[in-house]
C-alpha positions as CSV (number, residue, x, y, z in Angstrom):
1,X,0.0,0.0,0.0
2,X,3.3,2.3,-0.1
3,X,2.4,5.0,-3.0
4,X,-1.1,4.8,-2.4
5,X,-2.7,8.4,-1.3
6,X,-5.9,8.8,-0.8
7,X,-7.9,11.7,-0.8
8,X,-11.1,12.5,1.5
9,X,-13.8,15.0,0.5
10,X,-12.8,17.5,3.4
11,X,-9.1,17.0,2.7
12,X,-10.2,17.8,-1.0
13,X,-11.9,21.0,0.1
14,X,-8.8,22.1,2.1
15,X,-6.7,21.7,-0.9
16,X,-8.9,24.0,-2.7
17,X,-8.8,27.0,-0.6
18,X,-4.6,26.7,0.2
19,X,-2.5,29.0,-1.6
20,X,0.5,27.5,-2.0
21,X,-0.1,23.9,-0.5
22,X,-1.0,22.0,2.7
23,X,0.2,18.9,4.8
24,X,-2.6,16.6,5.1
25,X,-3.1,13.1,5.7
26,X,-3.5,10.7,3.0
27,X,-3.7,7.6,4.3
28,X,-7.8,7.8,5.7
29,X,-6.4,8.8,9.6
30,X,-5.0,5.0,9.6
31,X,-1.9,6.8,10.9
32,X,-1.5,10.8,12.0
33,X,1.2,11.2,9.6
34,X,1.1,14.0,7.0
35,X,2.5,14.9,3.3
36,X,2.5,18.2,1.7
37,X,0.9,18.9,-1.0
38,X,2.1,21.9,-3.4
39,X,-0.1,23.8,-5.7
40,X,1.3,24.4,-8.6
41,X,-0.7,26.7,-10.9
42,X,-4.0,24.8,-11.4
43,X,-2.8,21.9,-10.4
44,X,-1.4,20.1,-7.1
45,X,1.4,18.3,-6.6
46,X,1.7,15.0,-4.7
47,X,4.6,13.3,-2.7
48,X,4.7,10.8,-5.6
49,X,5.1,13.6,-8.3
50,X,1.4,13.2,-9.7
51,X,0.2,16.1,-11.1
52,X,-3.5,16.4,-10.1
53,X,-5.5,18.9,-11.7
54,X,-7.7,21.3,-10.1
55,X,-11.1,20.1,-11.9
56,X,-9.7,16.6,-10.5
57,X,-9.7,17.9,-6.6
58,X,-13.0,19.6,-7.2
59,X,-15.0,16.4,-8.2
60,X,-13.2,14.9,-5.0
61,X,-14.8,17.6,-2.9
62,X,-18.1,17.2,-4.2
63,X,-18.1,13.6,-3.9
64,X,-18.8,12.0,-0.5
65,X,-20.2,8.5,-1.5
66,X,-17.1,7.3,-3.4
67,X,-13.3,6.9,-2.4
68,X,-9.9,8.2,-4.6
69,X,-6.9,7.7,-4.2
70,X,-3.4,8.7,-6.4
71,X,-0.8,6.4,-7.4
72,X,1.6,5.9,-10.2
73,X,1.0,9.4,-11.7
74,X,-2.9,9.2,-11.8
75,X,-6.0,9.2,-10.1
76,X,-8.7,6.4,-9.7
77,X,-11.5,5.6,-7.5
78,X,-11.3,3.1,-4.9
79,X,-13.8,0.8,-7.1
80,X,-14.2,-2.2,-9.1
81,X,-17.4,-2.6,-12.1
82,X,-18.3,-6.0,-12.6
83,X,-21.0,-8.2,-12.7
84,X,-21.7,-5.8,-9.2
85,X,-20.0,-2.9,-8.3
86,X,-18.0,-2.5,-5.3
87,X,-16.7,0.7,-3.8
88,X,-15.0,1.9,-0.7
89,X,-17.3,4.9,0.7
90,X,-15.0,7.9,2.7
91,X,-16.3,7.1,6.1
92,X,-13.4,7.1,8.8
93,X,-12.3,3.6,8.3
94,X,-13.8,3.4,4.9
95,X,-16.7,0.9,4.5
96,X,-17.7,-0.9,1.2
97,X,-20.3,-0.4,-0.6
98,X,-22.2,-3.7,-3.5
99,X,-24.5,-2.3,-5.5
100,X,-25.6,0.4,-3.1
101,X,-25.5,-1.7,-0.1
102,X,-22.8,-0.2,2.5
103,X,-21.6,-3.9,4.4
104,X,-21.0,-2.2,7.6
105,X,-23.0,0.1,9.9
106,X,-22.8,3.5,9.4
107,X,-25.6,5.0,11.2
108,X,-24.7,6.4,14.4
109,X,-21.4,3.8,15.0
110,X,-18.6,3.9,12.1
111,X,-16.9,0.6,10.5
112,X,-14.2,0.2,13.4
113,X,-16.8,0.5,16.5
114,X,-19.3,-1.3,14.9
115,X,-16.4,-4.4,14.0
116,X,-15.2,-3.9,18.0
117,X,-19.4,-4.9,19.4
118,X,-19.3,-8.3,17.1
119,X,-16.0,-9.0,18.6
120,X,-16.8,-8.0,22.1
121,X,-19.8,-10.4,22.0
122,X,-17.5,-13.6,22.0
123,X,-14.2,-11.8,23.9
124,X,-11.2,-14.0,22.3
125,X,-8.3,-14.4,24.7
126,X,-4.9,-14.6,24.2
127,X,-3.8,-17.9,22.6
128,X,-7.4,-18.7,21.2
129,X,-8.5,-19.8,17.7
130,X,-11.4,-17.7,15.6
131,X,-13.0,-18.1,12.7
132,X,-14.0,-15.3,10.5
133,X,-17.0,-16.8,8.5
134,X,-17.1,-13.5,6.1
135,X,-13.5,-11.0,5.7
136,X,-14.8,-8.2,4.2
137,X,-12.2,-5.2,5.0
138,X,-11.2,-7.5,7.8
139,X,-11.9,-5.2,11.1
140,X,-13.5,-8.0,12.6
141,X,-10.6,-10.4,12.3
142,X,-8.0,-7.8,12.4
143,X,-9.8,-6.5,15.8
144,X,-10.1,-10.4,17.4
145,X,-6.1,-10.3,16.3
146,X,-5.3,-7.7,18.1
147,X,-6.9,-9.4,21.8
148,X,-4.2,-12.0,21.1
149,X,-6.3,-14.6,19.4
150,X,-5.3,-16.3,15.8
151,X,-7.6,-16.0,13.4
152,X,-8.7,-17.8,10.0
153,X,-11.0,-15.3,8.2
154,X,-12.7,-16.7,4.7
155,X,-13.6,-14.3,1.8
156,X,-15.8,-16.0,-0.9
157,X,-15.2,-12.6,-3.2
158,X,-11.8,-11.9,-4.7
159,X,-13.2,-8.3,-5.6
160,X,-14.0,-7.3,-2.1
161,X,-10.6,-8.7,-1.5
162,X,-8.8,-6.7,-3.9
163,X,-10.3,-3.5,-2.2
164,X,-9.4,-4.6,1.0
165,X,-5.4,-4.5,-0.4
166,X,-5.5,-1.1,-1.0
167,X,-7.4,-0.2,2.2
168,X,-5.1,1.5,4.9
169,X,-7.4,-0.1,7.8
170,X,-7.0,-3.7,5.9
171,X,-3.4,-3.7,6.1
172,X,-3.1,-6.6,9.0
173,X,-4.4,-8.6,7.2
174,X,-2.1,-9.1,4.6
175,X,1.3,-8.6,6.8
176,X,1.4,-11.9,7.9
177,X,0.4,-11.4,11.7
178,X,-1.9,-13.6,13.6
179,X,-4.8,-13.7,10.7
180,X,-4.6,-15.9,7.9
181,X,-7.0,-14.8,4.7
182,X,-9.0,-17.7,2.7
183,X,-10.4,-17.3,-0.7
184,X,-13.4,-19.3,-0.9
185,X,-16.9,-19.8,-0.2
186,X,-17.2,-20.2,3.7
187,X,-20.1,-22.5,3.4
188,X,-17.9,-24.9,1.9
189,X,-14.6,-24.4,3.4
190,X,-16.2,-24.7,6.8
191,X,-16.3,-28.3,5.9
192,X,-12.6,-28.7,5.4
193,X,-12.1,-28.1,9.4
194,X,-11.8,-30.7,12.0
195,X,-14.3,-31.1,14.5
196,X,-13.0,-28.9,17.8
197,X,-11.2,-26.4,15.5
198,X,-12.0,-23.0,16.8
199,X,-12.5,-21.6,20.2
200,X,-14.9,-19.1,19.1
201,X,-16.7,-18.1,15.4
202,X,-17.9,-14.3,14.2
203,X,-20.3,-15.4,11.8
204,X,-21.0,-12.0,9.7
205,X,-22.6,-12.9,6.3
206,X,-23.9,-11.0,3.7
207,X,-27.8,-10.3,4.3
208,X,-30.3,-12.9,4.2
209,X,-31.8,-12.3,0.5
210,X,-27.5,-12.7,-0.8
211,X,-26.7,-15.3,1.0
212,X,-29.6,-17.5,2.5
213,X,-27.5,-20.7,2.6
214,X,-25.4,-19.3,5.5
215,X,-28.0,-18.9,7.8
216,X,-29.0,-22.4,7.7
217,X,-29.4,-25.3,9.9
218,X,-27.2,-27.1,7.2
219,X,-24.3,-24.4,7.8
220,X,-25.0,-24.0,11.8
221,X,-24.5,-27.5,12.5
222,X,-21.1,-27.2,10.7
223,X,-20.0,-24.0,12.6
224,X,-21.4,-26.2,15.9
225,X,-19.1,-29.1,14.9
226,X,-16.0,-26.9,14.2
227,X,-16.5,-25.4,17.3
228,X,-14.7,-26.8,20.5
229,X,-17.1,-27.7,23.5
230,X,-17.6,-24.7,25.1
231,X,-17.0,-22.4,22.5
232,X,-18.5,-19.2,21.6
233,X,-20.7,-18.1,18.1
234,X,-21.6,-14.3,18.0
235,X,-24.1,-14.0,14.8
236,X,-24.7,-10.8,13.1
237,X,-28.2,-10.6,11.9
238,X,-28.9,-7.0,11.7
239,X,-31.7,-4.4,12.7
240,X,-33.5,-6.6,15.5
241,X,-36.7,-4.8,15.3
242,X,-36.6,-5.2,11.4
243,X,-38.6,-7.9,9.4
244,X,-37.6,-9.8,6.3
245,X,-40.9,-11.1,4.3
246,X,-42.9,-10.9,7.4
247,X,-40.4,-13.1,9.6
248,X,-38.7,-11.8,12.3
249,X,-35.1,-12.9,11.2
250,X,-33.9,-12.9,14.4
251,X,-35.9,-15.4,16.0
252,X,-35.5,-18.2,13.0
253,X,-31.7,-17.8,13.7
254,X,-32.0,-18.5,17.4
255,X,-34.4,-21.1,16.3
256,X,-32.3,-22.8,14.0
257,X,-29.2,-21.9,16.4
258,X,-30.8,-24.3,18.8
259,X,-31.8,-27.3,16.6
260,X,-27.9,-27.0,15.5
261,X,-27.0,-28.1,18.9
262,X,-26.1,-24.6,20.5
263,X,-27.4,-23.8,23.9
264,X,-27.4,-20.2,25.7
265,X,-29.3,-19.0,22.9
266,X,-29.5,-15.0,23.1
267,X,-30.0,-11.2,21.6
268,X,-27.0,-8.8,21.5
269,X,-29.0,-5.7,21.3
270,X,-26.3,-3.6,21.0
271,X,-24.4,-5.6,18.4
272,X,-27.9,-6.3,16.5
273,X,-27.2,-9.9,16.5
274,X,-27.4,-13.6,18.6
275,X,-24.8,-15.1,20.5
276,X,-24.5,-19.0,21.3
277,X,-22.4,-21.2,22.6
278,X,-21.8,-24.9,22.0
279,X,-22.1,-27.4,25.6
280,X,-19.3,-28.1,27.5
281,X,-18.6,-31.9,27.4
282,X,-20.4,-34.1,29.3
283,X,-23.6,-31.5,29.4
């Protein structure tokens, strides 16, 4: 991620109305370091020597939905058209955005807070093992690393992947550290895992109408098997007052959650999502 300068909206703004140039951050507050930026004319000038025109700078300003970022003597935004399209949004960490559906929660929270409640709900320790059902940016698994637990974190998309690589706030996960990225789909890999695997599972899929198949008994019974007895399941399932076709979502998780074995069956209001645990042995 060296050469990689991005630009927020506000930063944008600043840029504008300097004369001859600012310092400003340019990595999305990751770190508090700063570059300078000259102004050249009608253009600015970055640490990298990119020139960026002025028109370029005003677009940024204007635009708060959608991420950009210079390297290698041009500027693109932080997003990727295909069969969907993905973007990082400027929120402070960035969250991502499919087809106009922002994967974190926004609303009140930000990306980082929001990743420290799921992780909260099953409190790894040091020297524990976690599975990460769904990487996204990877502040969930980075965030369980960082309590001292190892953690396998699976990623069925090699788009939302490729974001995540340029992401300041994803950089743990790629530095070799305690968290080890898949690529695949979780509701197969889960099978490749011996029974007793994990001390503890984050289970944040994609909502229920993307991805209905991981909020099955079929794929709860393979979390329960991986998990070792006594271990701990926090399950994101989103707005707890909110209704999908009628059904409060919820409760058919904790539903199913049971029939899969799990016991201690509960709502973590404050993480909008159920938490479980599998028996110890013998009970």
């Amino acid at each position: 991620m060296e050469g990689i300068y991005f630009i927020l909206p506000g930063d944008a703004l600043r840029l504008l109305l300097s004369r001859g140039g600012i310092r400003i951050n340019l990595d999305l507050r990751k770190t508090n370091r700063t570059f300078e930026v000259l102004r050249r004319g009608d253009a600015f000038l970055f640490p990298d020597g990119t020139r960026v025109e002025r028109s370029v700078i005003e677009r940024i300003a204007k635009d708060e939905s959608t991420l950009y970022f210079v390297r290698g003597g041009a500027v693109y935004k932080a997003a990727i058209a295909g069969r969907h399209y993905y973007k990082l949004v400027p929120t402070v960490p960035p969250t991502i955005e499919i087809d106009g559906i922002r994967m974190h929660r926004t609303k009140g929270t930000n990306p980082l807070r929001d990743a420290r409640r799921k992780v909260e709900a099953v409190k790894p320790r040091e020297g524990e093992t976690v599975l990460d059902t769904c990487t996204g940016l990877g502040y969930t698994a980075i965030e369980a690393s960082k309590r001292g637990a190892y953690v396998i974190t699976v990623e069925k998309d090699s788009n939302v992947l490729e974001l995540a690589k340029i992401n300041p706030w994803s950089r743990e996960l790629f530095t070799g550290g305690r968290v080890q990225v898949v690529h695949g789909d979780v509701f197969e890999v889960v099978r490749k895992f011996r029974e007793g695997s994990f001390d503890a599972v984050i289970h944040d899929p994609p909502r229920f109408s993307l991805a209905g198949e991981l909020y099955s008994e079929e794929f709860y019974r393979e979390l329960y098997r991986v998990l070792r007895p006594g271990g701990r399941l926090f399950h994101y399932v989103g707005n707890p007052g909110g209704r999908y076709r009628g059904k409060d979502l919820q409760k058919g998780v904790m539903e199913r959650l049971r029939k899969a074995g799990f016991v201690r069956v509960k709502r973590v209001r404050e993480a909008l999502g159920v938490a479980a645990r599998k028996p110890e042995k013998g009970k």
